[in-house]
N, C-alpha and C positions, 0 to 999 in steps of 0.2 A: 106877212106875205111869204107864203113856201116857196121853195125853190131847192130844185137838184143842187148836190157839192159836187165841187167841176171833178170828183174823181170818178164822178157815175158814169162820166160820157167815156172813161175809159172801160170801165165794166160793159156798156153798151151804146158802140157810137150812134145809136138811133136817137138820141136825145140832147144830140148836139143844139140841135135849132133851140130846143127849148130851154136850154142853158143860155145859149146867144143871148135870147129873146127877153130871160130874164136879168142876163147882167146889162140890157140897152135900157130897161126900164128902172136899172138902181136909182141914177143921177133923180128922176124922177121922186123917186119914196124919198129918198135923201132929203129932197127939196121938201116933202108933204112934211116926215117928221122936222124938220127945225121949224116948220109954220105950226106946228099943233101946240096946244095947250096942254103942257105938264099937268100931273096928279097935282091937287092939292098939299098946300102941309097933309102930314099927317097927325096925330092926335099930339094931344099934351102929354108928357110923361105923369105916370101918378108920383105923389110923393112917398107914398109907402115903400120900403125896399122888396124889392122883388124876389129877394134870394132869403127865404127864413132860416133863421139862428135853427142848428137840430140841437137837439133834446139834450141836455148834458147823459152820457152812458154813468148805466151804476154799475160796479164790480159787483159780480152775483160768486154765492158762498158755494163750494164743492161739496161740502156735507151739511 
C-alpha cells in the first residue's frame, strides 16, 4: 500500500488529508497482514558447497 512520508505534507500542505487518510487506514492493513498467510518454506539447501575451491596459482618464469 503506497502512501506519502509525513515530511511531503511539509513540502506541500495540500496533501495533508491524504496523509490523514492513510495513517486512519494503517490499524486496518495492520490487522489484514497478521491474518494473511506467510510465504511458504523456502527450498532445501543443496548439499554441494556453494563457494568453489580456486584453482591452486602456478609461479610463471620471467625468462
Amino acid at each position: 500500500y503506497p502512501m506519502y512520508h509525513p515530511a511531503a505534507v511539509l513540502h506541500n500542505p495540500n496533501l495533508r488529508s491524504a496523509l490523514e487518510g492513510d495513517f486512519r487506514r494503517l490499524p486496518e492493513l495492520i490487522e489484514q497482514a497478521a491474518h494473511s498467510n506467510p510465504a511458504g518454506p523456502g527450498p532445501e539447501p543443496a548439499d554441494a558447497p556453494l563457494v568453489k575451491e580456486p584453482a591452486k596459482a602456478r609461479q610463471l618464469n620471467m625468462f
